[in-house]
N, CA, C and O atoms as CSV, one atom per row, in Angstrom:
chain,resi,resn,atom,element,x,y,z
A,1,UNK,N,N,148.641,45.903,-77.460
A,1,UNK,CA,C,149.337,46.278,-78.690
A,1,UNK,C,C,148.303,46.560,-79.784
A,1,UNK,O,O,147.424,45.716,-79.965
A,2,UNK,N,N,148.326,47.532,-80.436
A,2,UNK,CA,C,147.346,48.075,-81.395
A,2,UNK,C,C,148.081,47.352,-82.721
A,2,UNK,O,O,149.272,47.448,-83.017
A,3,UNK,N,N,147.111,46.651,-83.390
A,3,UNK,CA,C,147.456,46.902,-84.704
A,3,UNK,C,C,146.403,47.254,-85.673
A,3,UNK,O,O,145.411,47.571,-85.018
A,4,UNK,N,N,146.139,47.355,-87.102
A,4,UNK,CA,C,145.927,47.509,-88.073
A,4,UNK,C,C,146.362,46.595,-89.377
A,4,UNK,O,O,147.576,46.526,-89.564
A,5,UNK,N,N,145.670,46.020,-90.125
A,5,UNK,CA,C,146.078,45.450,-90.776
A,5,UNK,C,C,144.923,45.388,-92.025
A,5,UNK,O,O,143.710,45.181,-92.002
A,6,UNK,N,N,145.815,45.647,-93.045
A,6,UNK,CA,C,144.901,45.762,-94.301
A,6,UNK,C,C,144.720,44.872,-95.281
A,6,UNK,O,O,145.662,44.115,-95.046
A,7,UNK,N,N,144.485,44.680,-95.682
A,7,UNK,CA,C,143.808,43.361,-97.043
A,7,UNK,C,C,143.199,43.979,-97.898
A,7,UNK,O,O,142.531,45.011,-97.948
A,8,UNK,N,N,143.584,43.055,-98.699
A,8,UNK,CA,C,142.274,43.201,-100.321
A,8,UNK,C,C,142.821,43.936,-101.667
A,8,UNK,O,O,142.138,44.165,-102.665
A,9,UNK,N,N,144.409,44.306,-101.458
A,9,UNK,CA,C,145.103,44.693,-102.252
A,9,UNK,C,C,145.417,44.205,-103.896
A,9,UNK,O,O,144.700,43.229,-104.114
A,10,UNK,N,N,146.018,44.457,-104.788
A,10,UNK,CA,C,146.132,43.764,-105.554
A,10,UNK,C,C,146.194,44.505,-106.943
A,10,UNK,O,O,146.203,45.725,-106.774
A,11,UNK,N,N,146.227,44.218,-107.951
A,11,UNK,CA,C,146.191,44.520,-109.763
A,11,UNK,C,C,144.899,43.970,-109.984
A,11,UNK,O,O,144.316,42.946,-109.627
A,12,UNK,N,N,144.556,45.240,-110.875
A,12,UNK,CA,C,143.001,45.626,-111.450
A,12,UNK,C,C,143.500,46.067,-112.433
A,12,UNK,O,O,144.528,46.704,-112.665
A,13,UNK,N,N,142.219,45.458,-113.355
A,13,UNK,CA,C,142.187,46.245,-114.832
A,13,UNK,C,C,141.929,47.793,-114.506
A,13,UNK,O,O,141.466,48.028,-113.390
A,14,UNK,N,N,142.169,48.828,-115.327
A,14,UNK,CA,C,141.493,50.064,-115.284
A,14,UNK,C,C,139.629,49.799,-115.815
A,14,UNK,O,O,139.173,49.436,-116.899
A,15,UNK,N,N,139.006,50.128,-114.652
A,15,UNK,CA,C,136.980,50.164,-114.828
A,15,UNK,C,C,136.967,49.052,-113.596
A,15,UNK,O,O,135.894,48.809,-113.044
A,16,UNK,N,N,137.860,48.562,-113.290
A,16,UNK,CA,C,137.499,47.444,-111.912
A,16,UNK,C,C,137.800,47.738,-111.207
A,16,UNK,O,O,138.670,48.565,-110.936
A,17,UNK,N,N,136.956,46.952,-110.481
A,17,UNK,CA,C,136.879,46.959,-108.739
A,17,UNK,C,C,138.001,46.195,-107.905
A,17,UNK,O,O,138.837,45.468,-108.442
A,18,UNK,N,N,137.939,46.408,-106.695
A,18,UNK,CA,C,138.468,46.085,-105.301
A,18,UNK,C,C,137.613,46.873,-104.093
A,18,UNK,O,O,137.224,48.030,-103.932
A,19,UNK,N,N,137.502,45.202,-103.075
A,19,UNK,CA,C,137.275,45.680,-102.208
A,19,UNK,C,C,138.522,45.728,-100.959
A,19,UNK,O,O,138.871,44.586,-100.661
A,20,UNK,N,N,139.142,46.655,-100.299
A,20,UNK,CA,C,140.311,47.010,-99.261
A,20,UNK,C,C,139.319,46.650,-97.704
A,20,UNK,O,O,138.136,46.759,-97.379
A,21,UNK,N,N,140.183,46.332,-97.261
A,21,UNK,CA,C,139.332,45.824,-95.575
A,21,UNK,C,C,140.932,46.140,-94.614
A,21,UNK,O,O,142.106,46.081,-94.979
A,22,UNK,N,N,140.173,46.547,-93.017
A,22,UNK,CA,C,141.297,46.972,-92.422
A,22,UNK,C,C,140.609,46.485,-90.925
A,22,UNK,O,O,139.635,46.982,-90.359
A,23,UNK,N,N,141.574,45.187,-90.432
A,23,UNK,CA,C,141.126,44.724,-89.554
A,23,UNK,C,C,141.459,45.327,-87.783
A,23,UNK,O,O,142.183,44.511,-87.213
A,24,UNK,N,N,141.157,46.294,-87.053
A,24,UNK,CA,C,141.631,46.727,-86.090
A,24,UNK,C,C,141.907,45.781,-84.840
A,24,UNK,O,O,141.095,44.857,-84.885
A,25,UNK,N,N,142.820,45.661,-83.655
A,25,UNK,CA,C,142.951,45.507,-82.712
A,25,UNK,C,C,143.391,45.912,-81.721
A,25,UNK,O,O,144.575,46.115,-81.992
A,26,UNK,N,N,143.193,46.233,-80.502
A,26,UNK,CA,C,144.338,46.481,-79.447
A,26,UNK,C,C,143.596,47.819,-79.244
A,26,UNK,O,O,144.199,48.654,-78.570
A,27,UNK,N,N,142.412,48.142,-79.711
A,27,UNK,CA,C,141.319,49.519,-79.230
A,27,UNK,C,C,140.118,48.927,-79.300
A,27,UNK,O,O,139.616,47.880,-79.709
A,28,UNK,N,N,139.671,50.400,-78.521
A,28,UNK,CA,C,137.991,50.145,-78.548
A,28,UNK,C,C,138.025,51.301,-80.210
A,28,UNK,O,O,138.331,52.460,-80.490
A,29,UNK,N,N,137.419,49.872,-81.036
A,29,UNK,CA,C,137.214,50.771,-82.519
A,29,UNK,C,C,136.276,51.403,-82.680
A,29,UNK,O,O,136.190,52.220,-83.596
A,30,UNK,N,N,135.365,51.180,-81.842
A,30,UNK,CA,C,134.010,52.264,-82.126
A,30,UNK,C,C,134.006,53.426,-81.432
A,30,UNK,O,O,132.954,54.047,-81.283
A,31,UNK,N,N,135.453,53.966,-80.802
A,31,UNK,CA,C,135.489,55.574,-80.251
A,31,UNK,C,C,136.491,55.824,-81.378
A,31,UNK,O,O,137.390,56.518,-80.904
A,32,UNK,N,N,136.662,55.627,-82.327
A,32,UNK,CA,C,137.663,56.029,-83.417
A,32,UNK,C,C,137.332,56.197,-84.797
A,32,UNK,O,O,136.839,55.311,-85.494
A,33,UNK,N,N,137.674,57.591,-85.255
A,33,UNK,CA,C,137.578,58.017,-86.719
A,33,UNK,C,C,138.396,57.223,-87.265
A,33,UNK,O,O,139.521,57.106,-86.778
A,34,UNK,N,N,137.915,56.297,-88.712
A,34,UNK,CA,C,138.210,55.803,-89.711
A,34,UNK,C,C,138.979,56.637,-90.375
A,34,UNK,O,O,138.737,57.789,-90.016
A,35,UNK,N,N,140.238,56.546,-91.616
A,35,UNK,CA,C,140.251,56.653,-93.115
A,35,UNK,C,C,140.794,55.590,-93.017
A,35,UNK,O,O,140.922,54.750,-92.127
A,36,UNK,N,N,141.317,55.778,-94.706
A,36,UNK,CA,C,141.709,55.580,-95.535
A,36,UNK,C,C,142.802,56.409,-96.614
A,36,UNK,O,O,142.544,57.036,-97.641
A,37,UNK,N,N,143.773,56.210,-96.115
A,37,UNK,CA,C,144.971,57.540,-96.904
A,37,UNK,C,C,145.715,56.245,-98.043
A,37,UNK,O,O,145.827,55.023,-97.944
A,38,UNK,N,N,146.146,57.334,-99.190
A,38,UNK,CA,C,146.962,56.373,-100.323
A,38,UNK,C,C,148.414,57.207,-100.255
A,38,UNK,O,O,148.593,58.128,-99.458
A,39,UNK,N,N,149.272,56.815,-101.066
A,39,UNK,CA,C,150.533,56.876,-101.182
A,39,UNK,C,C,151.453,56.460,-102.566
A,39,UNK,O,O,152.417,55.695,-102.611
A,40,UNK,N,N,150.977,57.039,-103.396
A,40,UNK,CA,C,151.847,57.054,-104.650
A,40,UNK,C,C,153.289,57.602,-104.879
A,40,UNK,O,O,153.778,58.566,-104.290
A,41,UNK,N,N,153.910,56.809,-105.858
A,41,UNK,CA,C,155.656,57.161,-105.414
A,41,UNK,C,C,155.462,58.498,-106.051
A,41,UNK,O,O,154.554,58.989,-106.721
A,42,UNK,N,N,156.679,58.945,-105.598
A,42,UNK,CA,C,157.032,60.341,-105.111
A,42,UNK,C,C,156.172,61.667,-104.646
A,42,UNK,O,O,156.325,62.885,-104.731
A,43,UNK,N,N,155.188,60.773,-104.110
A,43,UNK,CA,C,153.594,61.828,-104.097
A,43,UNK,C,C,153.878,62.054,-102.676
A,43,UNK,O,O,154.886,61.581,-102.152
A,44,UNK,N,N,152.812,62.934,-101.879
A,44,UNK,CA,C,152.798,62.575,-100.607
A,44,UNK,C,C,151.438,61.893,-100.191
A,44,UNK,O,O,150.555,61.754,-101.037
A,45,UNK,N,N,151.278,61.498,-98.985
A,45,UNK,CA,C,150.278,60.612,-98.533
A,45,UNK,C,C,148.846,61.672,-98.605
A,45,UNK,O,O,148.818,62.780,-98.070
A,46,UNK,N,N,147.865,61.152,-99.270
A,46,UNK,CA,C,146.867,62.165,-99.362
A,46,UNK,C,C,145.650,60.843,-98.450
A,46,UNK,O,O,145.541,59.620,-98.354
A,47,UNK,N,N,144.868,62.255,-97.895
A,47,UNK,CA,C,143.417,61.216,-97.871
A,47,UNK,C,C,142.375,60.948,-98.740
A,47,UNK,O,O,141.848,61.741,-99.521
A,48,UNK,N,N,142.067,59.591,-98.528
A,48,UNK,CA,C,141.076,59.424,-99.787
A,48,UNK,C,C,139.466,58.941,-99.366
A,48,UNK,O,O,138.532,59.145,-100.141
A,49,UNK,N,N,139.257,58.171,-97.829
A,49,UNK,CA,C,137.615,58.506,-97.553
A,49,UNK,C,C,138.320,58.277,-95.988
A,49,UNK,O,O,139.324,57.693,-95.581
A,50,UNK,N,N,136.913,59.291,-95.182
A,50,UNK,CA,C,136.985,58.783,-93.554
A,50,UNK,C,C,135.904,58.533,-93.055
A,50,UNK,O,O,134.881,58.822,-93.676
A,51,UNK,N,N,135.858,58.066,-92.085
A,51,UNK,CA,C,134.115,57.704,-91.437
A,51,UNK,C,C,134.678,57.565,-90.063
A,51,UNK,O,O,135.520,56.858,-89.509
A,52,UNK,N,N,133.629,58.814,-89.650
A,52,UNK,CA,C,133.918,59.525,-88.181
A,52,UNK,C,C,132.897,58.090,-87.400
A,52,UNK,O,O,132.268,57.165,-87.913
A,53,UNK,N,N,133.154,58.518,-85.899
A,53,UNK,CA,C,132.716,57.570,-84.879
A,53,UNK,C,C,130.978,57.759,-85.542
A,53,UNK,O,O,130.663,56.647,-85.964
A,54,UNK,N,N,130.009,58.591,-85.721
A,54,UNK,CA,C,129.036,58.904,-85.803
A,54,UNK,C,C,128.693,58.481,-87.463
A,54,UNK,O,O,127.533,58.362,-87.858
A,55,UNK,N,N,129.599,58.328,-88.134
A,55,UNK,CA,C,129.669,57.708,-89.883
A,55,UNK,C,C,129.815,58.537,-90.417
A,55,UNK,O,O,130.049,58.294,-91.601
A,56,UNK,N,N,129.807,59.462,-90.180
A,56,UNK,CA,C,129.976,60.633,-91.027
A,56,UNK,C,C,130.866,60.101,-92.085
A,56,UNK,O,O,131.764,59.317,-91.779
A,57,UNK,N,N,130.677,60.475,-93.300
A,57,UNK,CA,C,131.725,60.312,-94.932
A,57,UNK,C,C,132.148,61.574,-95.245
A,57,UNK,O,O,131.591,62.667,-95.140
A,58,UNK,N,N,133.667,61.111,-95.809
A,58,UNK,CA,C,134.130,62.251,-96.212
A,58,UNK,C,C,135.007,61.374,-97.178
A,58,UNK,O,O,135.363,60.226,-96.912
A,59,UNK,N,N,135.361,62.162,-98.515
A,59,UNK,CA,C,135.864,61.632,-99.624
A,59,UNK,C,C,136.534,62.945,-100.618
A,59,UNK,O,O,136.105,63.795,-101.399
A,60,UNK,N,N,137.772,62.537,-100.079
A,60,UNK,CA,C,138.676,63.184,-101.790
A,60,UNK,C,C,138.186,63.305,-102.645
A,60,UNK,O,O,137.323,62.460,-102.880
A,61,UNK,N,N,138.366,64.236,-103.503
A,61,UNK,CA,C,137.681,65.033,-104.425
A,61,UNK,C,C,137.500,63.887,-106.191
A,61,UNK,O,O,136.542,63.643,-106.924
A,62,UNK,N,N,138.624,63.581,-106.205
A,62,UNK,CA,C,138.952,62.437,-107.154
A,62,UNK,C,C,138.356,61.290,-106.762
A,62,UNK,O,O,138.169,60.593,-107.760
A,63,UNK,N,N,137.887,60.653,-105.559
A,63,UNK,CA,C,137.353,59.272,-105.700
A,63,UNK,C,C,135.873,59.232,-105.197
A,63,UNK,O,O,135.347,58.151,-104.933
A,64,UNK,N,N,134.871,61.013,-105.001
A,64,UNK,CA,C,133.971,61.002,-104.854
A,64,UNK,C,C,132.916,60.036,-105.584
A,64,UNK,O,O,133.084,60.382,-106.753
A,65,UNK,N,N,132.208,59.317,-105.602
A,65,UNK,CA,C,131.129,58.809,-106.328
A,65,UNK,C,C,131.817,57.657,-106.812
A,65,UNK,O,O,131.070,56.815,-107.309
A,66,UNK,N,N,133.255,57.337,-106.805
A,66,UNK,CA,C,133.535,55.351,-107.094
A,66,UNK,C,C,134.069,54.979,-106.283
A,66,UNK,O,O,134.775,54.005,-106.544
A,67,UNK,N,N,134.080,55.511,-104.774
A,67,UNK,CA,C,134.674,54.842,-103.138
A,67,UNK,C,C,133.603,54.833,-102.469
A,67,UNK,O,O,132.734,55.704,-102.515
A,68,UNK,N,N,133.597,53.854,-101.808
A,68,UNK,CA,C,132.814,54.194,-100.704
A,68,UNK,C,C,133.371,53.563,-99.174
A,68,UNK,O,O,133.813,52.423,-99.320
A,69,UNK,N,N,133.424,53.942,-98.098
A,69,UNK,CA,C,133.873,53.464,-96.493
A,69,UNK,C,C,133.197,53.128,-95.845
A,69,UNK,O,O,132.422,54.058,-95.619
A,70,UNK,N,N,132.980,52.434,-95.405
A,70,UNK,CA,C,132.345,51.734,-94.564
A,70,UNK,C,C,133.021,51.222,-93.161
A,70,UNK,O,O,134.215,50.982,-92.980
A,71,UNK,N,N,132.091,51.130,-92.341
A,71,UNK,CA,C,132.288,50.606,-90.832
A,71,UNK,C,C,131.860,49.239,-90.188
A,71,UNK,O,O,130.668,49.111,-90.470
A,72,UNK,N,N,132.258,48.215,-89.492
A,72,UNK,CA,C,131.455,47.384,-88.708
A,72,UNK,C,C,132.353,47.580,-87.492
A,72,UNK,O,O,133.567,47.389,-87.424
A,73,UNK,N,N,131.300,48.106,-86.302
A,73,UNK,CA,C,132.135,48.192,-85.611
A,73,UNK,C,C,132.134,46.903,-84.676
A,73,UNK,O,O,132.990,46.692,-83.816
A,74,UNK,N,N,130.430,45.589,-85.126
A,74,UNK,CA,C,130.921,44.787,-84.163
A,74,UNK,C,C,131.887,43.699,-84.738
A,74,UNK,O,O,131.783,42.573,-84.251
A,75,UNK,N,N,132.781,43.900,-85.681
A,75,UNK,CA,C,133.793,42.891,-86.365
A,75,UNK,C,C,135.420,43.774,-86.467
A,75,UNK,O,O,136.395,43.140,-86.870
A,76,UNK,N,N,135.565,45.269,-86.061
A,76,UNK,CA,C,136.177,46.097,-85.577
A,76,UNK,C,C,136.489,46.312,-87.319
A,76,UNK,O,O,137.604,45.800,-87.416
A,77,UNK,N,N,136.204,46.663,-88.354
A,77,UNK,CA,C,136.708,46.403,-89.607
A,77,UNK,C,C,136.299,48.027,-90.304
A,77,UNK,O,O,135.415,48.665,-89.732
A,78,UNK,N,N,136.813,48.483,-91.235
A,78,UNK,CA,C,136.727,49.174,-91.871
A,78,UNK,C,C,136.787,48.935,-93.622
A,78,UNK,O,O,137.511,48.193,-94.286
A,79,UNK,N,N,136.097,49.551,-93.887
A,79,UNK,CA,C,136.304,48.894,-95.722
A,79,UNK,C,C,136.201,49.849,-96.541
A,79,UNK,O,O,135.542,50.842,-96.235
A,80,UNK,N,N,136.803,49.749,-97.693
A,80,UNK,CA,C,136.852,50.533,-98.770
A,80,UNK,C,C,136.623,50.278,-100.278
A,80,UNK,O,O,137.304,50.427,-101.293
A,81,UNK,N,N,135.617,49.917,-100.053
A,81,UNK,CA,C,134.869,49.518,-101.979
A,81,UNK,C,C,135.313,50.448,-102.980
A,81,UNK,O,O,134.762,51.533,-103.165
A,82,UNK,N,N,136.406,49.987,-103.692
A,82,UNK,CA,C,136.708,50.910,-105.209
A,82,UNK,C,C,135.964,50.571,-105.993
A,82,UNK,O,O,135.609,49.414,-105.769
A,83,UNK,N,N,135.329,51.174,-107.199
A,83,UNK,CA,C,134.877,51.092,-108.172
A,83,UNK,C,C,135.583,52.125,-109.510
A,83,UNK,O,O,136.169,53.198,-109.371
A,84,UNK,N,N,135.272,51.334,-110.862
A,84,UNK,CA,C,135.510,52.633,-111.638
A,84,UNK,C,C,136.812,52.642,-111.479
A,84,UNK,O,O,137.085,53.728,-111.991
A,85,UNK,N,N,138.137,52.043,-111.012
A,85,UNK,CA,C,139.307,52.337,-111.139
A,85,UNK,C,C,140.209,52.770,-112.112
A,85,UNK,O,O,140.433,52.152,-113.153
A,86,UNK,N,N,140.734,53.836,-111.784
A,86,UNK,CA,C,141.761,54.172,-112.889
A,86,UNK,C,C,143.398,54.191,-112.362
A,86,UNK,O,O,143.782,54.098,-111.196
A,87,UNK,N,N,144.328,54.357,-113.732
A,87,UNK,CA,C,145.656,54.236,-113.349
A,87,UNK,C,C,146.216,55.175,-112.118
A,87,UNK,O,O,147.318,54.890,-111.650
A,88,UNK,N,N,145.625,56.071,-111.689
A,88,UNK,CA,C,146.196,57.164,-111.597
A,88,UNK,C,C,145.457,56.606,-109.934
A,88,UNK,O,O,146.424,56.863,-109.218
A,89,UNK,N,N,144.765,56.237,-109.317
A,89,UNK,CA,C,144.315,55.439,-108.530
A,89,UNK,C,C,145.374,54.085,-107.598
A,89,UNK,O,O,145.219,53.540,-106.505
A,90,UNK,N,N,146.575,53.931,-108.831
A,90,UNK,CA,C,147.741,53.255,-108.085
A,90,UNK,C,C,148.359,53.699,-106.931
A,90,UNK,O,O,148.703,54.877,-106.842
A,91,UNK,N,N,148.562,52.836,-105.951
A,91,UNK,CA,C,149.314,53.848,-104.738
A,91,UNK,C,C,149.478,52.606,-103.493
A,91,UNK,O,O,148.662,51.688,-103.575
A,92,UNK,N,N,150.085,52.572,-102.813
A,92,UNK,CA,C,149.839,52.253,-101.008
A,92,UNK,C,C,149.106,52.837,-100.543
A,92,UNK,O,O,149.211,54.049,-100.354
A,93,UNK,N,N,147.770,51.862,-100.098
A,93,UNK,CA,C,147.137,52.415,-99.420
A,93,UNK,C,C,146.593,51.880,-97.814
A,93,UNK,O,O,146.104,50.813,-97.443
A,94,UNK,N,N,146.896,53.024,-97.160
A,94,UNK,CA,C,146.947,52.600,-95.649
A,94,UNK,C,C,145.840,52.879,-94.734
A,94,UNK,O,O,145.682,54.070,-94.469
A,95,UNK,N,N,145.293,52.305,-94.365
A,95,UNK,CA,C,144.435,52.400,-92.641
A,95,UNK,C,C,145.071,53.620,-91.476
A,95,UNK,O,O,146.142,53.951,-90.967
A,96,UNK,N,N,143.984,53.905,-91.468
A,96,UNK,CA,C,144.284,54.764,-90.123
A,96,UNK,C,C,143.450,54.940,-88.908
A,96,UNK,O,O,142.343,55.288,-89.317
A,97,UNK,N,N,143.442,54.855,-87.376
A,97,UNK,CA,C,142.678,54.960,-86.784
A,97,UNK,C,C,143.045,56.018,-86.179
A,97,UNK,O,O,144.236,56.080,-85.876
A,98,UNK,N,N,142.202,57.097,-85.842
A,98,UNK,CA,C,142.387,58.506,-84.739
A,98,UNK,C,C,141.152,58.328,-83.880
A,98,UNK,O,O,140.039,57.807,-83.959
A,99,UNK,N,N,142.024,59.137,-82.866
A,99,UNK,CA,C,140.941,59.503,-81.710
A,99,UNK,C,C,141.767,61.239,-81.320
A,99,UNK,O,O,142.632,61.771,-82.016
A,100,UNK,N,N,141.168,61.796,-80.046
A,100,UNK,CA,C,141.501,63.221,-79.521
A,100,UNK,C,C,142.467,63.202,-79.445
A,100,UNK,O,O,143.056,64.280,-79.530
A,101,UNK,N,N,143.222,61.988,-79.241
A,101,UNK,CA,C,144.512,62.111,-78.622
A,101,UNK,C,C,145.829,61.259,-79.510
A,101,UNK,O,O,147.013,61.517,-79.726
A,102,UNK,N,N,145.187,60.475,-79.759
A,102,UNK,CA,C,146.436,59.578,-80.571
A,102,UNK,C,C,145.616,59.098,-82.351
A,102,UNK,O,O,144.457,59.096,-82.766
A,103,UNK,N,N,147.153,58.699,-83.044
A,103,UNK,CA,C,146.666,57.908,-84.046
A,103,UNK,C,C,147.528,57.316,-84.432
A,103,UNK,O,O,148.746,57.485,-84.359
A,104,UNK,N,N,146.405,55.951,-85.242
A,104,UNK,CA,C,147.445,54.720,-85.399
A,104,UNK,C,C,147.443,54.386,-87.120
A,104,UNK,O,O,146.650,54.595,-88.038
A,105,UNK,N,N,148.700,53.796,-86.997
A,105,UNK,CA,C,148.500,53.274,-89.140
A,105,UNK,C,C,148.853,52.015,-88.962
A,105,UNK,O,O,149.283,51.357,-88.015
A,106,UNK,N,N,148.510,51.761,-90.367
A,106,UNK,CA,C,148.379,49.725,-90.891
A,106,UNK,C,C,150.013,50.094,-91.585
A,106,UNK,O,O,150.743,51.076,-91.452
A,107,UNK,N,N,150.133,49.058,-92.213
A,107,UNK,CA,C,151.126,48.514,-92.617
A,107,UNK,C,C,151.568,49.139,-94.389
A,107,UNK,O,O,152.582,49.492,-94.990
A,108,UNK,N,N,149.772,48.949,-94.727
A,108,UNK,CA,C,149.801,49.466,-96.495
A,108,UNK,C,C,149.607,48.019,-97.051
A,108,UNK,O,O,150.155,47.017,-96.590
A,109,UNK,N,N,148.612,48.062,-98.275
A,109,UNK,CA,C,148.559,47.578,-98.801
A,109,UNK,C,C,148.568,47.874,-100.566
A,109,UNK,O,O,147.663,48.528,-101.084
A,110,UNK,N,N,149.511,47.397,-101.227
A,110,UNK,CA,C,149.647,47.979,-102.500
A,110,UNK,C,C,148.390,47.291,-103.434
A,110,UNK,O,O,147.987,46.129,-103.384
A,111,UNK,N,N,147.721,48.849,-104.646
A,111,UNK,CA,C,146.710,48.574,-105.118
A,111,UNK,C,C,147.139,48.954,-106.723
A,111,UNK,O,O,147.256,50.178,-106.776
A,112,UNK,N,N,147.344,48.496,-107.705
A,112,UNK,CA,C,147.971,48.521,-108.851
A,112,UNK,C,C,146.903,48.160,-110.124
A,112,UNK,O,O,146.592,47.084,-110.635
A,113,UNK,N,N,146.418,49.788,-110.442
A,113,UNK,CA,C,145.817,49.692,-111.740
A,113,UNK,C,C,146.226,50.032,-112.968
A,113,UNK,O,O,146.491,51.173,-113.345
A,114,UNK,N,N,146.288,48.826,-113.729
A,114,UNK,CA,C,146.510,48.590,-114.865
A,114,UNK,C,C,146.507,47.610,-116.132
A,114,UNK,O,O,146.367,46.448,-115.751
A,115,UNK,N,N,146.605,47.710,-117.348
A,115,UNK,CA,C,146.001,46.995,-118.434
A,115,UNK,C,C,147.379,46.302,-118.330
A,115,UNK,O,O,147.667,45.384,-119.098
């Protein structure tokens, strides 16, 4: 049984941090592309960083230079260091694991910036 499961959610001032963590099981996580997708109400689900099997980074245009993703693949984990947060940065944000053939999502964890 695959799951996904995310942590580290929570209410931030706007200029603060969070760190998001996404614990994998039930795969081999190191043949699998990372993100990180958010989900603001009435928005649709956009991506916001990924890190391919090889690390490759890739980052939404809006959270270039205050996200960063990260990998361990011997703790199967994925992470997502916010910095610099702003309101507009509020959303569900979910885990995702892909491979050639399939892909899997977390649950969501809600991230709520504001004064």
């Amino acid at each position: 049984q695959v799951q996904l499961v995310e942590s580290g959610g929570g209410l931030v001032q706007p200029g603060g941090s969070l760190k998001l963590s996404c614990a994998a099981s039930g795969i081999i996580f190191s043949t699998y592309d990372m993100g990180w997708y958010r989900q603001a109400p009435g928005k649709q689900r956009e991506l916001v960083a990924a890190i391919t099997v090889g690390r490759h980074t890739d980052y939404a245009d809006s959270v270039e230079g205050r996200f960063t993703i990260s990998r361990d693949n011997a703790k199967n984990t994925v992470h997502l260091q916010m910095s610099s947060l702003r309101p507009e940065d509020t959303a569900v944000y979910y885990c995702r694991a892909g491979s050639y053939s399939r892909a899997y999502w977390g649950q969501g964890t809600q991230v709520t910036v504001s004064s």
